[in-house]
C-alpha positions in Angstrom: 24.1 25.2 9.9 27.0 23.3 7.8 24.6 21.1 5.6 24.9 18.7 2.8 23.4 19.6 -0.6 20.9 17.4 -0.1 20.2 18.9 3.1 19.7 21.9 1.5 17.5 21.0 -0.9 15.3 19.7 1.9 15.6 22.9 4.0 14.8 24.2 0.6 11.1 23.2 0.1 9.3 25.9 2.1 5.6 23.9 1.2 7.1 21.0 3.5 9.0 22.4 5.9 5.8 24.8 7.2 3.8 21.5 7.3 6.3 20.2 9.5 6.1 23.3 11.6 2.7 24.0 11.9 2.0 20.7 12.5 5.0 20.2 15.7 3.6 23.3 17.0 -0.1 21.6 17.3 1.0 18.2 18.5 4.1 18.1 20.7 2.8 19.8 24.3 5.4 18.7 26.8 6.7 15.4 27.2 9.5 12.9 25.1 9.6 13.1 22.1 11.5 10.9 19.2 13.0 12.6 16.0 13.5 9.5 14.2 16.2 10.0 10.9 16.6 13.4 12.2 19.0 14.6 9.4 20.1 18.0 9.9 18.5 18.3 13.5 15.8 20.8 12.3 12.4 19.1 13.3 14.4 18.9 16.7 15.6 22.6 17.1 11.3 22.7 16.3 10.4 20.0 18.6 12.7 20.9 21.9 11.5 24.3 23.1 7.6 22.3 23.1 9.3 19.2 25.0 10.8 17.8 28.3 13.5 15.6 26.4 14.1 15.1 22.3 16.2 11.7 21.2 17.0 12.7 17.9 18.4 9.5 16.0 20.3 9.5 12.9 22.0 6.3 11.4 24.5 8.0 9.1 27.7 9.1 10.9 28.6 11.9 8.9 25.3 13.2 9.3 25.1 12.6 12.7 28.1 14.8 13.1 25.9 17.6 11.4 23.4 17.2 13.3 25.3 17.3 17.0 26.6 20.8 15.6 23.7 22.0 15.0 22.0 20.7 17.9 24.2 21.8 20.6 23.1 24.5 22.0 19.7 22.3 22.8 20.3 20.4 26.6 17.1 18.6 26.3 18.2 17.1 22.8 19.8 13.6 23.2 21.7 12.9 19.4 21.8 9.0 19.0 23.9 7.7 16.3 22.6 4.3 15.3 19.9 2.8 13.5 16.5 3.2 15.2 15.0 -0.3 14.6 17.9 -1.5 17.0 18.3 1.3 19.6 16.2 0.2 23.1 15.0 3.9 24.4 15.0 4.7 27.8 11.3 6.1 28.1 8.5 5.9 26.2 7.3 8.5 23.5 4.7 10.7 23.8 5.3 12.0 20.3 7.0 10.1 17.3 8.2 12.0 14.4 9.7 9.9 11.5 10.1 11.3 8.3 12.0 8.6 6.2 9.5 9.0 3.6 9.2 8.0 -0.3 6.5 7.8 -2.3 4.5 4.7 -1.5 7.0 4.1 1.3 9.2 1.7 -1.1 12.3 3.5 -1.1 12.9 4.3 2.2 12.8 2.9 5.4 10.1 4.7 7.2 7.4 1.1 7.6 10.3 -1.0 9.4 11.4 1.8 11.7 8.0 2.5 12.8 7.1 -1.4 13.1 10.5 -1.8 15.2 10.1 1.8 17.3 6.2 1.8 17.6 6.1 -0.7 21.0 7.9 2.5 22.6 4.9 5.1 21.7 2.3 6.0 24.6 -1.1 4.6 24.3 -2.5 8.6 23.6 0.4 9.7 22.0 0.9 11.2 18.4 3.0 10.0 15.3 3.8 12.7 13.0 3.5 12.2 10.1 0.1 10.0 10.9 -0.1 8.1 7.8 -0.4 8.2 3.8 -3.0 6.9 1.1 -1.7 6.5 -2.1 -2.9 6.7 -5.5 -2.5 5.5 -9.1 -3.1 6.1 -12.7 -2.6 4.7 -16.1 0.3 6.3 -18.7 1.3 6.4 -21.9 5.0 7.1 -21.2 8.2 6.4 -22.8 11.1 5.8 -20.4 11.7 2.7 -19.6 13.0 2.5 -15.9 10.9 3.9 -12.5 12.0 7.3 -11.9 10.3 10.5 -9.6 8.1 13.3 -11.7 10.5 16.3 -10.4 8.8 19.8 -11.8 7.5 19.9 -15.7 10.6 18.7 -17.2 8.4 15.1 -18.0 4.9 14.9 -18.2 3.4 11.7 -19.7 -0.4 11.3 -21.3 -2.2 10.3 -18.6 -4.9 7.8 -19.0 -7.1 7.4 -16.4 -8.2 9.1 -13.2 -6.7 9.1 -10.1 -7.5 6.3 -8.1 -7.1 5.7 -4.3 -5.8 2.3 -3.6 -4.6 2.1 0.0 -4.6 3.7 3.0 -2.1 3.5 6.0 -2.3 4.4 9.6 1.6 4.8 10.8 -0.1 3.6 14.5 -1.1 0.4 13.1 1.7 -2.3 12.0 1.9 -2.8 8.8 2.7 -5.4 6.2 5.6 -4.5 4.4 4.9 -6.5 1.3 2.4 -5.5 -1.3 0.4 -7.4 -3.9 -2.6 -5.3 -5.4 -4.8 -5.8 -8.1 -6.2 -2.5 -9.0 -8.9 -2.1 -11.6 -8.7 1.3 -14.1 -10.8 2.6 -16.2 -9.4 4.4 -19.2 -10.6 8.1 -19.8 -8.9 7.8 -23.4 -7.9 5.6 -26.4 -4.1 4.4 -26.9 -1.3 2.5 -25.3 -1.0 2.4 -21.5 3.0 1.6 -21.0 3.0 2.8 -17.1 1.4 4.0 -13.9 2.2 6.8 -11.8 2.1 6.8 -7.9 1.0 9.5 -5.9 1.9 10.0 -2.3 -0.7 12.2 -0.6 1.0 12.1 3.7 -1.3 12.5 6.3 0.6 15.1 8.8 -2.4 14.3 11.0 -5.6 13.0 10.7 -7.2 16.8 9.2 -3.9 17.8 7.9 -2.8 17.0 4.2 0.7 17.8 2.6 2.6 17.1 -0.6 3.8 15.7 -3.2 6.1 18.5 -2.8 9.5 18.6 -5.1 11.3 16.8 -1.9 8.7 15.6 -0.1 7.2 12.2 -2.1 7.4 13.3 -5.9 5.0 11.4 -7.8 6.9 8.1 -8.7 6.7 6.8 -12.6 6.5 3.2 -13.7 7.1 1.3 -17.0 4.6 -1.5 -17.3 4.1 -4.0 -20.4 2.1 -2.1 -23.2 -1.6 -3.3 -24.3 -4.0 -1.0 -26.5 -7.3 0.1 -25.0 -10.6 2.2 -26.0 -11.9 4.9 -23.8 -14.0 3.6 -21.0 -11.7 0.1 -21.0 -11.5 -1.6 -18.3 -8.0 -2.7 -17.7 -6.2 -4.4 -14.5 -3.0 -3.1 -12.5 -1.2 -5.7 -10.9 1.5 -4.4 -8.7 3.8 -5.2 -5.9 7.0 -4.0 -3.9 7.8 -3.8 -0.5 7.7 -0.9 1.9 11.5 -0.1 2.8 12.8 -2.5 0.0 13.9 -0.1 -2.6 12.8 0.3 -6.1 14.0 -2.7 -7.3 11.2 -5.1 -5.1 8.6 -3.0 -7.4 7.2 -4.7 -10.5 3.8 -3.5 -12.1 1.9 -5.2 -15.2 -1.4 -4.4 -16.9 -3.8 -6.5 -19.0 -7.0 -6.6 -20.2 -9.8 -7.8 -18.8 -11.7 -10.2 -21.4 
């Protein structure tokens, strides 16, 4: 396959890509099948031998081009090049698989495709991945813009523990825009400067993957600074919206008095 470097660093991370597999392999039996942002074509080249007809979608030209390479030798695989949330299908889905995903869904566009492309879905059919909860935790940190926690090269005092704050089911719609007021309880004494987001993606409903290195990184976040004491209750606002890029996010802390 001719591939993009990063293409290859997707087709890299092993952890993800036999998550994908497995899970294709358990879910798609027969039937149409959409490979929504299919990228390189791979979940495809998966997904045809299982299925009566793939529509693989990919909005980027170039990488449309890639993908219709790769994908050739496939006759039940159908390469549309256009932006899913626009495209009018000529059958219904008996399996969806979108994987435009970012950690807490801000950064890419995976909740407005799905809102757009879900009328299509069977009444028993599958999405794949199913959904994501997400979770959150104080920081003392010291860099002053959001950025992904990619391997050890950054690792921040943490200051709380984890905490589960949503949950979403990808066959549901959902509400792009965000506004949560999350409670934490500080496990230490200092300065909490930030939050980090986890990512935890439901393949389906038994079946957990990730963070993995390209697959949802845990996403850090500068807040205000305010002191606390161990066992401190303090109070996360935050809000972005879901396929509106980093910049909708905005996340503040104070204490409660």
């Amino acid at each position: 396959m001719k591939l993009t470097s990063y293409q290859q660093n997707l087709l890299s991370d092993t952890e993800r890509l036999t998550a994908f597999y497995r899970i294709i392999n358990e879910k798609v039996m027969g039937g149409i099948v959409y490979d929504l942002g299919t990228g390189s074509g791979v979940l495809s080249s998966w997904t045809a031998p299982l299925a009566r007809t793939v529509y693989a979608v990919e909005k980027n030209p170039i990488t449309a081009k890639i993908a219709q390479k790769n994908l050739n030798s496939f006759k039940n695989i159908s390469l549309i090049q256009g932006d899913a949330k626009t495209i009018s299908f000529p059958e219904k889905a008996d399996t969806i698989i979108c994987e435009m995903m970012d950690t807490a869904l801000i950064d890419e566009e995976q909740v407005p495709v799905l809102n757009s492309v879900r009328k299509y879905l069977n009444p028993q059919g599958d999405i794949i991945p199913c959904g994501v909860f997400n979770g959150v935790e104080a920081l003392d940190m010291d860099i002053p813009y959001p950025c992904y926690q990619e391997g050890e090269t950054y690792n921040p005092r943490v200051m709380s523990k984890l905490l589960i704050y949503d949950k979403i089911d990808f066959k549901k719609h959902i509400t792009p825009e965000v506004d949560y007021r999350i409670s934490l309880t500080l496990n230490t004494t200092g300065t909490v400067s930030g939050v980090k987001i986890t990512t935890f993606t439901l393949l389906a409903p038994d079946f957990i993957c990730g963070p993995t290195p390209m697959f949802n990184p845990p996403l850090l976040v500068p807040t205000n600074q305010i002191k606390g004491e161990r066992g401190d209750e303090i109070i996360l606002k935050l809000k972005y919206t879901m396929g509106g890029g980093l910049d909708t996010l905005k996340a503040t802390v104070e204490t409660i008095s």
